[in-house]
C-alpha positions as CSV (number, residue, x, y, z in Angstrom):
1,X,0.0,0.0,0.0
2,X,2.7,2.5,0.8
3,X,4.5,1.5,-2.3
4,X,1.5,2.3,-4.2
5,X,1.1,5.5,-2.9
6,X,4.7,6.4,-3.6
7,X,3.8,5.2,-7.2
8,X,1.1,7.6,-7.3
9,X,2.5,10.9,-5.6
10,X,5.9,10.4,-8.5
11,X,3.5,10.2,-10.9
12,X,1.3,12.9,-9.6
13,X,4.7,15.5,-9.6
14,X,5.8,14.3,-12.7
15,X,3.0,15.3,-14.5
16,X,3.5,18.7,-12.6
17,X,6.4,18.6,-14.0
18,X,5.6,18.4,-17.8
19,X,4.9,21.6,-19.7
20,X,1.3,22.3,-21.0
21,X,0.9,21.3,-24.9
22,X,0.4,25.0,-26.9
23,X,-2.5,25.0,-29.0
24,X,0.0,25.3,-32.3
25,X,2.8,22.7,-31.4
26,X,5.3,21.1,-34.0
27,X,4.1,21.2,-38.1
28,X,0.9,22.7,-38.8
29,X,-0.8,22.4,-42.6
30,X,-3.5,24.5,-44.0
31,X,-4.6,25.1,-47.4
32,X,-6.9,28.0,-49.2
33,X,-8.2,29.1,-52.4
34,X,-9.5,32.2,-54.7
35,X,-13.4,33.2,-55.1
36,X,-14.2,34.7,-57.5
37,X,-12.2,37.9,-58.1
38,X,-10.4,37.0,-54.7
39,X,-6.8,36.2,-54.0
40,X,-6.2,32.6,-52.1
41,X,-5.1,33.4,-48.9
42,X,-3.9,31.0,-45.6
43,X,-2.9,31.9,-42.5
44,X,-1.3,31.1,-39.5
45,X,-1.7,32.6,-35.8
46,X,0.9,34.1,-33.4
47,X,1.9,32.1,-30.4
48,X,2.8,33.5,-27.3
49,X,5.7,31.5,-26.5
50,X,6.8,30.0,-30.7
51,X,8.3,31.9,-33.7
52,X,7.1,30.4,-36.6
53,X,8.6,29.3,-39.5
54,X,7.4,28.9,-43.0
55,X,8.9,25.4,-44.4
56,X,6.9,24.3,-47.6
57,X,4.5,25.9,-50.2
58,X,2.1,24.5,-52.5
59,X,0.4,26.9,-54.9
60,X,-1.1,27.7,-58.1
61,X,-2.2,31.0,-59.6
62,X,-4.2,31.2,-63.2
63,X,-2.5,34.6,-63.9
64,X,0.7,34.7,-65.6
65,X,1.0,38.1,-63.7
66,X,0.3,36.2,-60.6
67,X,2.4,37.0,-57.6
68,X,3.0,34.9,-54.3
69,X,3.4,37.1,-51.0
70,X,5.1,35.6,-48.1
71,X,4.8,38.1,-45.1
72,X,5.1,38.0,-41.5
73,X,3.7,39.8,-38.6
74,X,5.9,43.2,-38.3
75,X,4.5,45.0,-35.1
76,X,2.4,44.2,-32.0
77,X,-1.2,43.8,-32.4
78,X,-4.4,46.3,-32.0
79,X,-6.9,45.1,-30.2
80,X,-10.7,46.1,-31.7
81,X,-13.1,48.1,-29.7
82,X,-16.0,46.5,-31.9
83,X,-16.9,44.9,-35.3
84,X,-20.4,44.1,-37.0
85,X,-20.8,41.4,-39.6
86,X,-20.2,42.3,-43.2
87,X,-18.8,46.1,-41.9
88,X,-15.0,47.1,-43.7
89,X,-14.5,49.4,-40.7
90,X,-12.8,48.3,-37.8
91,X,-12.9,50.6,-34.9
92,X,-9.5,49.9,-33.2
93,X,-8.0,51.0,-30.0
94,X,-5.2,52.5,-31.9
95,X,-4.2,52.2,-35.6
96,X,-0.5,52.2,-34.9
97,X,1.6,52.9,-38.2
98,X,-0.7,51.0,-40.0
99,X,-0.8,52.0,-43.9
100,X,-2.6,51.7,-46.8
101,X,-2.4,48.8,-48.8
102,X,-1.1,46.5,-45.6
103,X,-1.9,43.2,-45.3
104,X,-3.5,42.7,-42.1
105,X,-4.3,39.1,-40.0
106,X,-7.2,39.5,-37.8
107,X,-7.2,36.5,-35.0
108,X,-10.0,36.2,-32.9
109,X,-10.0,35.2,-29.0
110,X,-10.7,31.6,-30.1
111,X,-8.4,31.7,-32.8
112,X,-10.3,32.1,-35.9
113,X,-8.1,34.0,-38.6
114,X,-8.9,36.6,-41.7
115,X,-6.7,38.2,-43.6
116,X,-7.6,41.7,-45.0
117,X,-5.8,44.5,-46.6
118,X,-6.3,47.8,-45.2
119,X,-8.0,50.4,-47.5
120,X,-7.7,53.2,-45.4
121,X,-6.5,54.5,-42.0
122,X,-8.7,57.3,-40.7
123,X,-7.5,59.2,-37.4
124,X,-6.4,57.2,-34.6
125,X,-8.8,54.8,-34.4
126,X,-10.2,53.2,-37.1
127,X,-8.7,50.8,-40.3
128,X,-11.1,50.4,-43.2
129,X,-10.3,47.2,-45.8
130,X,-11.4,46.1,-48.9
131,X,-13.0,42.7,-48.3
132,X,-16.1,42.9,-46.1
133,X,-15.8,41.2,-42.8
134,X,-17.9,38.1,-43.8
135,X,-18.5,37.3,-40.5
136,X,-18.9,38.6,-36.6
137,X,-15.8,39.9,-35.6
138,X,-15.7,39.5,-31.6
139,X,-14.5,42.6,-29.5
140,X,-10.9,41.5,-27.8
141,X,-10.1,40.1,-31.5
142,X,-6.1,41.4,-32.6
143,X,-5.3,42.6,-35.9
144,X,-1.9,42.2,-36.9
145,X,0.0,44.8,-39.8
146,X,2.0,42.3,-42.0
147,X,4.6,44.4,-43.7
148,X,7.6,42.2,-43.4
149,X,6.6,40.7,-47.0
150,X,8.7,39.0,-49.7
151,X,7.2,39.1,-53.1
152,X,7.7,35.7,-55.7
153,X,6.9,37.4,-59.0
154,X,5.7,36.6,-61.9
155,X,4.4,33.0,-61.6
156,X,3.7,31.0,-64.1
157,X,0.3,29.2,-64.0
158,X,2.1,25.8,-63.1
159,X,1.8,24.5,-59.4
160,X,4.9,26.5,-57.5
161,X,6.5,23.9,-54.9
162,X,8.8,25.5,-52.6
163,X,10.4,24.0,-49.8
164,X,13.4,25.0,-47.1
165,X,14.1,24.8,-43.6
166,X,12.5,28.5,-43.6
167,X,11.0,29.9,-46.3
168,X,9.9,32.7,-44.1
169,X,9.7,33.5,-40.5
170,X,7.9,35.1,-37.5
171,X,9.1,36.1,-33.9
172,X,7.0,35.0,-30.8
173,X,3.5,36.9,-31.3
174,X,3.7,37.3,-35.0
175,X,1.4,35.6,-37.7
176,X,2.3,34.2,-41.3
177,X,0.1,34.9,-43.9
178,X,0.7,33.6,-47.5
179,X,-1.1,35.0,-50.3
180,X,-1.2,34.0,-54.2
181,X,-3.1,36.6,-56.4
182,X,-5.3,35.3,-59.3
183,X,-8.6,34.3,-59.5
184,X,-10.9,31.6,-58.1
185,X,-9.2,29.1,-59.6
186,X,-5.7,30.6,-57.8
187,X,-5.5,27.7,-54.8
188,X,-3.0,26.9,-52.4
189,X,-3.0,23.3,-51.9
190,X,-1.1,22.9,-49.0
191,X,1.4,25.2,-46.9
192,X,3.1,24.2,-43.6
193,X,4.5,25.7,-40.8
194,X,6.2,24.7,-38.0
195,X,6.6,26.3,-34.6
196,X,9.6,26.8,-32.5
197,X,10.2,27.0,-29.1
């Protein structure tokens, strides 16, 4: 009985012990594609505590003109003050040095992503974009300016397959975003990421 118990308080501090798993831990896959007159877009959230790092690419624009953007988070985030579905305004607590033409990651609290690029800045408090919000955007959500971009340009219409140890990278806190500009049938088929510690 007493050696049991032992057992049991070991195990009991060992699992103290252990490090809590982070929501985005290791390699991490997503894939997106164009509507319409949209660009294919796919994203991937900051983490408190992991730099990211882009390590393979998949894509495919039907523009010969088509361009792939690669851009990571480059400054904290703003948190919004409120956001209604389908609205391009986002009243923000503060715009920062956000500019025209940005791309911008919006992540929720529960982690839902949307990229956007900002259309206008007006005052202090308030980023306009072209694509509509398409959905609720909850107060407490972050938008992120992502204007550490490297441009891939032009692309043929052939699948693009690009793969390194880092294709691109982001410090602790900062998204990735890839974007491929076409058309609906632009896709991304798959693009991976892996975070550090």
């Amino acid at each position: 009985m007493k050696l049991n118990r032992s057992i049991i308080t070991v195990l009991a501090l060992c699992a103290l012990a252990l490090p809590a798993v982070a929501e985005w831990d290791g390699y991490l896959t997503k894939a997106g594609a164009g509507t319409l007159t949209t660009n294919a877009d796919v994203a991937f959230g900051s983490s408190v505590g992991k730099k990211l790092r882009l390590v393979s690419l998949n894509a495919r624009t039907d523009l010969t003109t088509g361009a792939i953007y690669l851009a990571a988070g480059a400054s904290t985030h703003i948190t919004t003050v409120q956001v209604t579905t389908a609205l391009t305004n986002f009243p923000v607590s503060s715009v920062g040095s956000t500019a025209n033409g940005e791309l911008l990651v919006i992540q929720t609290p529960t982690d839902v992503l949307y990229v956007r690029t900002a259309y206008a800045v007006t005052g202090t408090t308030n980023i306009s974009t072209y694509e509509t919000a398409g959905a609720t955007i909850p107060v407490g959500s972050k938008i992120y300016r992502c204007s550490d971009i490297m441009t891939i340009t032009p692309c043929s219409t052939n699948n693009i397959q690009l793969n390194s140890e880092c294709l691109k990278s982001a410090s602790k806190r900062m998204p990735i975003v890839i974007r491929i500009t076409g058309t609906a049938a632009c896709t991304i088929p798959a693009a991976t990421v892996h975070y550090d510690e």
